[in-house]
N, C-alpha and C positions, 0 to 999 in steps of 0.2 A: 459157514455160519450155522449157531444151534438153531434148533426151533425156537427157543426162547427168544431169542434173538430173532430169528425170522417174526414172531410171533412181534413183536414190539417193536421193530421196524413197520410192521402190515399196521400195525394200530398207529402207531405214529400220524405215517402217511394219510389212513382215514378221518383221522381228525382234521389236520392240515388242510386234506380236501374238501372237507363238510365245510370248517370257517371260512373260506374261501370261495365254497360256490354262490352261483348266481340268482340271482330271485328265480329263475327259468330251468335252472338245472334240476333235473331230476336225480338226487341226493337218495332217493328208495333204496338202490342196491349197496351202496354206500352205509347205512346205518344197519341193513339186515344183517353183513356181515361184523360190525363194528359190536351189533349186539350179539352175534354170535360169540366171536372172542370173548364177551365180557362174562353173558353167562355158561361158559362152558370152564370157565378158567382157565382161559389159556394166556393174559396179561395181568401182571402183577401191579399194586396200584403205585408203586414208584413209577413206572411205564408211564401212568393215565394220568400223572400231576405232569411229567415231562412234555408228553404231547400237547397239555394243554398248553403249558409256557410257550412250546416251540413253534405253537398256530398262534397265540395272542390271545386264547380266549379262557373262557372260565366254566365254572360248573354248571354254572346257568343258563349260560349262552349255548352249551353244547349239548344240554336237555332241552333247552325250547326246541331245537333242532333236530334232535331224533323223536320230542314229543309228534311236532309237524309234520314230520316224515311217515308218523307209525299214523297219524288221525284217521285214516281213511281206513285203517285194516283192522275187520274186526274176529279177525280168526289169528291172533298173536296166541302163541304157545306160553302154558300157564307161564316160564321161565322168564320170555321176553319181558310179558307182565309184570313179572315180580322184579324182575332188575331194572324196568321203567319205572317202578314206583319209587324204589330207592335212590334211584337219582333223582327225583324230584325232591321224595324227603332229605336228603344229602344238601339241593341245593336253598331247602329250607334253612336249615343249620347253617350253612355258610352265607345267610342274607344276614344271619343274626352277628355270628364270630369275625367275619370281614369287615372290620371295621372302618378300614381305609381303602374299602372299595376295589381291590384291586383283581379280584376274583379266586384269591387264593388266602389262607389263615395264616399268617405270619407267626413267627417264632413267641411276640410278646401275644399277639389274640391269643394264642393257641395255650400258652402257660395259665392268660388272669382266667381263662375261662373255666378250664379245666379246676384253677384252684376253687373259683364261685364254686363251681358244682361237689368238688369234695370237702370243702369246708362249709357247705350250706346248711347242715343237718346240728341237731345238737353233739357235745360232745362229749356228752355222757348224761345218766340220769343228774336233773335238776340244773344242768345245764342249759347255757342257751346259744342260740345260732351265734356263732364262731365269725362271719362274716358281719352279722348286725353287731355282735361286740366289739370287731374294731371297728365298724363306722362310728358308735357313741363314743370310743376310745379317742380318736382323732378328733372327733365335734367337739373339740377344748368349750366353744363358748354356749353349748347345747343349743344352737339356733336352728338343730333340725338340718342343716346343708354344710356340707364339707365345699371349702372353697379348693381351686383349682390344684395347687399345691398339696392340699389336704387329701384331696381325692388320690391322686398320683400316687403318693407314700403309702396310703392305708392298701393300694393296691398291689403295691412292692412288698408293703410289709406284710399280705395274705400271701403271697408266690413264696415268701422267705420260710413259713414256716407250712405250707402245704409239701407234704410228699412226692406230689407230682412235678412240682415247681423243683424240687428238692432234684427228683431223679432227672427230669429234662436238664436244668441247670446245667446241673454237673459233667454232662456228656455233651454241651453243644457250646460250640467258637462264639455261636451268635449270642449267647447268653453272657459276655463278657462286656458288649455293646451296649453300654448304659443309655445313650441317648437313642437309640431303635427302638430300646425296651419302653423306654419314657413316651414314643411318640406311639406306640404300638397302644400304649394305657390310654394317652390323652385320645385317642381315635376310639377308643372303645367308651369312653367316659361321654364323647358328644354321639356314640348310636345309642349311649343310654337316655338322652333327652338330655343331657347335663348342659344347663343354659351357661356358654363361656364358660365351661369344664365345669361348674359347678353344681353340684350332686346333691339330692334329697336322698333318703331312706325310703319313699316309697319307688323313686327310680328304678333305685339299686334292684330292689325285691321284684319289680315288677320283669326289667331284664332279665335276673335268671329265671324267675319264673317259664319266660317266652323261651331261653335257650333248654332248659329242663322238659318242655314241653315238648320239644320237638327233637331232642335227644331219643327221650321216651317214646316218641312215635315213631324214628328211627328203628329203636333198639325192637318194637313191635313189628316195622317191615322185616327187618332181618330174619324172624322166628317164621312170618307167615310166608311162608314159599312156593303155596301154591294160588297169593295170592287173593286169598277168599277172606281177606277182611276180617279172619278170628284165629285164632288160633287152640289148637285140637289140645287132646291131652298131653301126646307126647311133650309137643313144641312148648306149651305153657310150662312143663316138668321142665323141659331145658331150662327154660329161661329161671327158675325157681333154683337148679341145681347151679346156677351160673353165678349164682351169687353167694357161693357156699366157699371156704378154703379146698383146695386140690386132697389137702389129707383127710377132709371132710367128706368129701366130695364123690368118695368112688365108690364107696354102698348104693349112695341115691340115685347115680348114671344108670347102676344095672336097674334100678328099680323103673328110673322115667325109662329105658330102652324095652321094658315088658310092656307099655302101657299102650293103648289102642283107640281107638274111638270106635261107639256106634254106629252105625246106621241111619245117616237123620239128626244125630247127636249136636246137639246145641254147643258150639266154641265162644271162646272169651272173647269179645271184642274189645276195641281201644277202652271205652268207658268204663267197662267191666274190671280192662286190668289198671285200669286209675284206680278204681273203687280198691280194689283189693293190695295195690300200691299201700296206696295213702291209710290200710288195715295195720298190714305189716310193718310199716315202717314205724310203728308206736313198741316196738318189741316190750319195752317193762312194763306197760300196763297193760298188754294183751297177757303176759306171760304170770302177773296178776291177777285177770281175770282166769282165765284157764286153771289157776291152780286155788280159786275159789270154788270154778264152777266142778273140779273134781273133789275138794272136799264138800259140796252141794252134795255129790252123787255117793258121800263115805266110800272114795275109792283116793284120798290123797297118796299121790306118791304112786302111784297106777296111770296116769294120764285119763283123759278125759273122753266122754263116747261122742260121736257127734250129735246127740242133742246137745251135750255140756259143751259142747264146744259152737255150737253155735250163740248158746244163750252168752260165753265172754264174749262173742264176737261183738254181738247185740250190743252189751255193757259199754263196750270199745266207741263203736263206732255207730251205734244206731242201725233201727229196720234198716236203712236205705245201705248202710256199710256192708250189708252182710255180702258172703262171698256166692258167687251162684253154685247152682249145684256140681257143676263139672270141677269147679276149683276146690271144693271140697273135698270132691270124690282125688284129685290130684295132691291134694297136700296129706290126705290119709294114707294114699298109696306110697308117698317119699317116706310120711314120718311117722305110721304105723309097721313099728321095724319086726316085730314078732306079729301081725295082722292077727291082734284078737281085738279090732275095732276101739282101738281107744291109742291117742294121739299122745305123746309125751311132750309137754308143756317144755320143757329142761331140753330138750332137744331141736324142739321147732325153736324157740324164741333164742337159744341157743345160736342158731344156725343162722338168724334174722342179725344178731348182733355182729356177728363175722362179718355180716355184711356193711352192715351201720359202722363198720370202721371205718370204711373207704381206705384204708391203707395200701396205694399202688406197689407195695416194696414185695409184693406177693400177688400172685396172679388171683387175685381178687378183688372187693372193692365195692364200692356203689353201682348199682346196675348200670345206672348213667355213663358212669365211667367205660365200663363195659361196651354199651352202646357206642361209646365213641370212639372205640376200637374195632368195632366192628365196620365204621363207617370210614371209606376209602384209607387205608393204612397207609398208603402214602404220605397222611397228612403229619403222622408221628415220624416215620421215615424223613422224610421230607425234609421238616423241620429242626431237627435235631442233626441232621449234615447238612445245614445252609448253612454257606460262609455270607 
């Protein structure tokens, strides 16, 4: 037997044993080691979907579990911590995507969601949200609610023409299974509040909203590792460079891999990277303003210094939008490529729209998207070889 194998047997077993013990069992040494394997990498997340099917239980069930187990110990290594926290967030996201309760994302969850979240966004300048287009598109009688029927197709027909819908599809047996797919939708259409399947438009919005949300805080666990609720210069630089194309992409690594924090140094916290989320993701009129505020400064066509670049920020997004000081000093450092203190509009905004494609056919994308590949890979594994 490999290790790997050894390795995934021992995980198996500890799971098996935890859903299984007694209100009276002492389960402590039990989860020490279970979170040992998890964060040291030594189980792969096909492993950790397997174990849960083959004990009966789910992602939730087996985090309250080791939550209970860890409550009393308050000297956990920052690691334990950080992979406690993710499987909380983990099992946040799957209270939203499981829609049929079953403790696991099924092939149809796991496609409408994914497509909500990459056709959420416009799709292109003067365009508008691609997901509320086809709700009005479907609402034949404009009464504001898509009836049961209605609801269903506008669902099938966003999976048809999303990317990700596109690449799952094509690669999995389960996507052949029209009536799974159908009952997969209607299950997700009554978590969205849809009274007897039937759907408003602030439903819909309010839904992905909850799943974007907690994608987003997600894809923030993953970066902060040590744990500490913000994330440093580096970790923010990842997450900034992750949303770049690969041939994009290999200037700005070396540049986030130089980068450091202070001493003391104030990190982004969740709010902070909302704030500068919801900056970015306007790329044409930031990239408007920026190349105002450089010819403001008679340097057009030179990029902009950071006062010019805070005052589009301003324009953008208001006082309250601006970015703090550490994410500044971090997107100067990516996109200041000759460091004579002035940012290239053409570059950064540039680099925002790569992103804003969300196109999975390249390992890039919506950060969301991102995030949710970061979060247990099994669920893509998984899903795409279920018969």
């Amino acid at each position: 037997m490999s290790s790997l194998q050894a390795n995934a047997a021992e995980y198996t077993a500890l799971v098996a044993a935890l859903t299984g013990a007694g209100l009276d069992d002492d389960i402590l040494p039990s989860v020490v080691r279970l979170m040992e394997l998890r964060t040291a990498g030594l189980v792969d997340n096909g492993t950790h979907l397997f174990a849960m099917r083959a004990a009966g239980t789910s992602q939730a069930s087996l985090t309250a579990l080791v939550e209970a187990a860890l409550a009393g110990k308050h000297d956990l290594e920052p690691s334990v911590a950080a992979e406690l926290q993710r499987m909380r967030r983990w099992s946040t996201f799957a209270s939203l995507a499981d829609a049929d309760g079953n403790g696991d994302i099924d092939f149809g969850e796991f496609v409408t969601i994914l497509t909500l979240l990459e056709l959420g966004g416009p799709g292109g300048p003067g365009h508008q949200d691609r997901v509320e287009l086809a709700f009005r598109t479907f609402d034949s009688d404009q009464s504001g609610v898509l009836e049961p029927t209605e609801a269903r197709r506008m669902l099938a027909a966003l999976a048809g023409s999303s990317s990700v819908g596109a690449q799952v599809r094509d690669r999995s047996p389960a996507a052949g299974e029209l009536g799974r797919m159908d009952r997969a939708r209607a299950a997700l259409l009554s978590r969205m509040g849809a009274d007897g399947g039937r759907l408003t438009l602030e439903q819909l919005r309010s839904f992905r909203g909850s799943v974007s949300a907690a994608v987003r805080r997600a894809e923030f666990d993953a970066l902060d590792m040590d744990g500490s609720s913000s994330l440093g210069k580096k970790e923010l630089a990842t997450l900034l460079v992750s949303r770049v194309r690969p041939d994009e992409a290999q200037g700005l690594l070396s540049r986030a891999e130089a980068l450091s924090d202070e001493a003391g140094g104030h990190g982004s916290t969740v709010s902070e990277m909302q704030a500068l989320d919801a900056l970015l993701e306007q790329a044409d009129d930031l990239e408007l303003a920026l190349r105002a505020a450089a010819h403001a400064e008679g340097a057009a066509g030179s990029g902009v210094s950071r006062e010019g670049f805070q005052r589009a920020c301003r324009a953008v997004a208001g006082p309250s939008g601006l970015p703090t000081h550490q994410q500044e000093d971090v997107i100067f450092s990516l996109f200041d490529a000759d460091g004579d203190g002035r940012v290239s509009s053409a570059e950064l905004c540039g680099a925002l729209r790569a992103a804003s494609d969300r196109d999975l056919r390249h390992d890039r994308g919506s950060p969301l998207l991102h995030a949710l590949a970061r979060l247990p890979r099994c669920i893509v594994r998984s899903v795409v070889g279920r018969s």
